[in-house]
N, C-alpha and C positions, 0 to 999 in steps of 0.2 A: 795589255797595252805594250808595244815595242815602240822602242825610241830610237833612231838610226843617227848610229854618230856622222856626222857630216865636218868636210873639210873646208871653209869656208874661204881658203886662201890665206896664206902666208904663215901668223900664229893664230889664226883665229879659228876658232870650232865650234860646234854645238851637238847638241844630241835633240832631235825634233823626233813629235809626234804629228805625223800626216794623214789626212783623211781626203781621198780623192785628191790627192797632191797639193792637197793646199795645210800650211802650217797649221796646226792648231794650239799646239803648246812647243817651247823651246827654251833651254837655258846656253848660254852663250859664253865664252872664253877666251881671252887668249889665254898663249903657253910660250913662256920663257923661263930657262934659266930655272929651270924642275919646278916651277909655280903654275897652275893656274888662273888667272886672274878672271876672276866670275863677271861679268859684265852686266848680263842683262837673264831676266826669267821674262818669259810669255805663257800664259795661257788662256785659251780662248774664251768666252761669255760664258759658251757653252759645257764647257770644261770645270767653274769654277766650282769649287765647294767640294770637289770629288777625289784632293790629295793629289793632283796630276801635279804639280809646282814641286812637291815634296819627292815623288818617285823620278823627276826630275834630277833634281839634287842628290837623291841617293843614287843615280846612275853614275852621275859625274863624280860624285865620291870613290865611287868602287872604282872606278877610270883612274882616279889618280893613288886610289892603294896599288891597285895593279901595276901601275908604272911606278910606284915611288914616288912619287908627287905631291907638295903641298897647294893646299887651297887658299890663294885670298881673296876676301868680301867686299865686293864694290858694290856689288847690284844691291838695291836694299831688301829684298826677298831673301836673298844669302846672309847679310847681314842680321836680320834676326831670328833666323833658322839656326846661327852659328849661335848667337845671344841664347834662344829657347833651351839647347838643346849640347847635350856634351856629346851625340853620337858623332859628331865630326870631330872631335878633340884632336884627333889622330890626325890629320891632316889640313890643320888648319898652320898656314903661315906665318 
């Protein structure tokens, strides 16, 4: 499954999985100020149960190792992903 990071305008970004050009899964951000601030996760019906939300987040993780970047949790999918789990400890805001 590839995820195509997309510019969404101004600070805001995502990394979407598409099928036939329509979204099916997406996690959303802005970025200011070396943070970025997690917004929103999506994943489709069809999608669900199968770790797509998770591989998600670990994209946008590696995103902000690679640039230096801390992560903060708005969205509530981030939020307890961050709660579950210490693999983000590194980049969490």
């Amino acid at each position: 499954m590839n995820f195509e990071l997309v510019d969404l305008g101004g600070t805001k970004y995502a990394y979407q999985y598409k099928v036939a050009g329509d979204v099916k899964a997406e996690i959303e951000w802005t970025e200011e100020s070396g943070v970025m601030t997690m917004t929103h996760t999506y994943t489709d019906d069809s999608l669900r149960g199968q770790g797509v939300a998770k591989k998600l987040l670990d994209q946008a993780a590696e995103n902000a190792r690679e640039k230096g970047l801390k992560m903060k949790a708005v969205c509530s999918y981030v939020v307890n992903a961050f709660d579950r789990s210490d693999d983000y400890n590194d980049v969490k805001a």
